[in-house]
N, C-alpha and C positions, 0 to 999 in steps of 0.2 A: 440442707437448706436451713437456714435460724430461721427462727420465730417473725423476726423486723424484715427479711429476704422477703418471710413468705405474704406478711400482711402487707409489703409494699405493691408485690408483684400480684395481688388479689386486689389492690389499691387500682394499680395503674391499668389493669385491665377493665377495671370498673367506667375510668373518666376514660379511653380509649373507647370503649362500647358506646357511650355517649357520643362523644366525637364522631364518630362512624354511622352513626343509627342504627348500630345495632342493639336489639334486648333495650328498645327506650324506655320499657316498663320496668327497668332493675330499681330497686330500690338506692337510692344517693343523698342518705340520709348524714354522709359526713362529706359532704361537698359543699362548698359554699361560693357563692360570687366575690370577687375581692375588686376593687379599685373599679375601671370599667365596665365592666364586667364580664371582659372577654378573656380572663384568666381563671381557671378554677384553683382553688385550695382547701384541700384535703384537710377536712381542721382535725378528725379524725387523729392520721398520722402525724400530722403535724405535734399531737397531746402526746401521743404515743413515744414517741420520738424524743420528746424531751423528758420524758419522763423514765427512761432510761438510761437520759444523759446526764442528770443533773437526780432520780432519786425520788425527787416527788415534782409537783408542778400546783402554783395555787390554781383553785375552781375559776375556772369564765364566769366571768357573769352572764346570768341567763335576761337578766331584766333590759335588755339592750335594748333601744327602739330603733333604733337604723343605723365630720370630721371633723375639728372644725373644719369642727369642727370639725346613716343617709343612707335609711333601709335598707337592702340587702346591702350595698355599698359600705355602710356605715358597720355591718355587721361582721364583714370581713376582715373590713379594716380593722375593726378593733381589738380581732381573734388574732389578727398574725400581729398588730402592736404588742398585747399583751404576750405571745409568745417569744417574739421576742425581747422583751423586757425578760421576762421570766430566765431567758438563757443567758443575757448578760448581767444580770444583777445574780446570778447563783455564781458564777466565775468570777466576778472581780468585784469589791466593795464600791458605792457610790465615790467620784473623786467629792473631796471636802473643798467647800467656796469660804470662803471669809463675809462677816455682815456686809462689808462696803461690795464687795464683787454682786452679791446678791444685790444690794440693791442700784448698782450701777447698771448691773443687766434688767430689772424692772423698769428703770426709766427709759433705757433701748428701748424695751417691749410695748412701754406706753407710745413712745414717737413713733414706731413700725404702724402700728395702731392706726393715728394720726393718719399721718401720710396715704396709708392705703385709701382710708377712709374720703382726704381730699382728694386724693387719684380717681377716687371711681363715684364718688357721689351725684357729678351732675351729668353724668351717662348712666343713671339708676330708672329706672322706672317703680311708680307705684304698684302697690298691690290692685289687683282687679276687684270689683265690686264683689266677684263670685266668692273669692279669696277672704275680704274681709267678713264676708257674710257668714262664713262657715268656719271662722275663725273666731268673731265678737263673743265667743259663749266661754272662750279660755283666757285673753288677752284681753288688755285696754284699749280700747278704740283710739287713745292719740298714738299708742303707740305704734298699733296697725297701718294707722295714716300716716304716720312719718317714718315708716320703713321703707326704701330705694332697692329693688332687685336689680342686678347685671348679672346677665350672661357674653361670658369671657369666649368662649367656646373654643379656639383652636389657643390664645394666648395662657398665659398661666399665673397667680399671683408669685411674687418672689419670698424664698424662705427667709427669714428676719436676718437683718447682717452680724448680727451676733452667734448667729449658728457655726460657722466658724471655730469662733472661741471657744464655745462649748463642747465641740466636739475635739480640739485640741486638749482641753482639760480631761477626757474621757467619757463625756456624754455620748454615746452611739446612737439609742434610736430618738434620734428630734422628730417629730410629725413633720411629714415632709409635705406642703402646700401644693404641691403638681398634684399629689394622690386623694386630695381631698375633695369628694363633692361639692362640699361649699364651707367658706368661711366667712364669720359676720365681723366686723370694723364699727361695732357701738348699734347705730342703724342704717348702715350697708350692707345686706347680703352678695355675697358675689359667689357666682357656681359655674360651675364649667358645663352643666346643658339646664335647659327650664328645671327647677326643683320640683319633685314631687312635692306631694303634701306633706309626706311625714317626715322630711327633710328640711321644708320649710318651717316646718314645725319646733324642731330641733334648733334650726337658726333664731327661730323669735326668742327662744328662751331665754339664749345667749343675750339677744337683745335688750330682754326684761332684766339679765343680771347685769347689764353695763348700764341701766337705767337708774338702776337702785344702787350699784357701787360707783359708775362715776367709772373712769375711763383709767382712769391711774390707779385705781384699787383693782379693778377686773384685772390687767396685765398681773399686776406683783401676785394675784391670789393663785393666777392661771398659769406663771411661773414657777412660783414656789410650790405650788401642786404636783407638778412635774419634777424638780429637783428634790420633792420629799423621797421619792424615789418608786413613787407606783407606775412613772411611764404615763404616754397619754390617756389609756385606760384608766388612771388611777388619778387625775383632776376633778376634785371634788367639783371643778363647774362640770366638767361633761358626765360626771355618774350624773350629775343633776339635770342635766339635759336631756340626757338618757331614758332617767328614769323619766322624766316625764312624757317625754318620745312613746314610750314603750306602754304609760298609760290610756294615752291619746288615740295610739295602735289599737288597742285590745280593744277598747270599749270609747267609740266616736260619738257616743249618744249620750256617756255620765261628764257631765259636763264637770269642770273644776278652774279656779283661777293659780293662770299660773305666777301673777303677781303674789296673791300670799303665800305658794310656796316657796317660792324665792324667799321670800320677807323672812319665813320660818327658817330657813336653812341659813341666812343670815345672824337672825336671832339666836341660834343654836351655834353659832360660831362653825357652822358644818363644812362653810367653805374654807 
């Protein structure tokens, strides 16, 4: 039996025991929830795995807070993104775009933008009084009040009509919109069940960077983020999401605005 035989089959007996109820007490410390969360994946094997195949594998980031960009959900997703990103970007070089392609697909991305954003804005609801109460100590109050929640629930947002071409040029993993807990359109949240908090949390950020950039710079940054070639894992808007996701997690009571970190990461040229 190899080594990858034996840690699979001490793998699969692990999430079967679970499934079963049997041994509920085992330890499942490389299991994670991914998309629904009625799928498990092994991030464990999944590291291992590639890390065989390809030699080495870059570190996860541990600073996660939860697609569009959602807490366990968000954390899965963004393990099996970066994995795989990690296995196609080790087998074949990024395809090369020319200036004009590139900035022909950010003004796609700004209209996708758009559109969604009229699609769903006047089926939005406000935030609840509960919501912004326990929000006011991170974010700006107009922008709290002008933020519109839907829940989609059985329908689904569509992936941008440029996905297509991208993945004709050789793009493979695009963020696929079906699997995302929520994605925001400027100041529309839309999620596929009520968002938790640190999901919603995640969204306003997004919201605070389309405030401060303006709708047509958020697209080209959150584009060319992705085509730098870190994969959705590697957009400097969602590290930045993230990280402050993952702040907001740890410690609900150190209050911080996240207008000026935005502003900073701005001024730092970080996006």
């Amino acid at each position: 039996m190899s080594v990858l035989q034996g840690v699979y089959e001490a793998k699969e007996a692990r999430v079967t025991a679970v499934g079963s109820g049997i041994d509920s007490a085992a330890p499942l410390t490389g299991v994670s929830f991914w998309q629904t969360g009625k799928h498990f994946v092994d991030t464990d094997l999944v590291l291992l795995l590639l890390f065989c195949w390809v030699g080495a594998v870059p570190s996860v980031r541990t600073s996660r807070g939860t697609s569009c960009s959602t807490i366990s959900t968000h954390r899965g997703e963004a393990l099996m993104a970066q994995s795989q990103h990690a296995t196609s970007s080790f087998h074949k070089p990024l395809p090369y775009l020319s200036p004009g392609q590139i900035k022909e697909i950010c003004e796609a991305g700004e209209n996708y933008i758009s559109e969604q954003r009229s699609r769903f804005l006047g089926r939005g609801a406000n935030l609840s009084r509960g919501q912004i109460s326990r929000l006011s100590a991170f974010f700006r109050s107009d922008l709290l009040n002008s933020i519109r929640l839907f829940v989609l629930e059985d329908d689904r947002v569509p992936n941008p009509p440029f996905y297509p071409t991208l993945r004709a040029m050789g793009f493979a993993s695009l963020p696929d919109f079906a699997l995302m807990a929520a994605a925001t359109f400027r100041d529309v949240i839309v999620s596929y069940e009520a968002c938790s908090e640190g999901v919603l949390f995640h969204e306003l950020v997004h919201a605070e960077q389309y405030r401060q950039l303006g709708v047509g710079r958020f697209a080209e940054l959150y584009i060319r983020g992705f085509l730098s070639g870190g994969g959705y894992d590697g957009i400097p808007l969602e590290v930045n999401a993230y990280s402050l996701g993952a702040r907001f997690e740890d410690r609900r009571e150190a209050h911080f605005s996240v207008e000026a970190e935005v502003s900073s990461w701005i001024r730092r040229r970080a996006f």
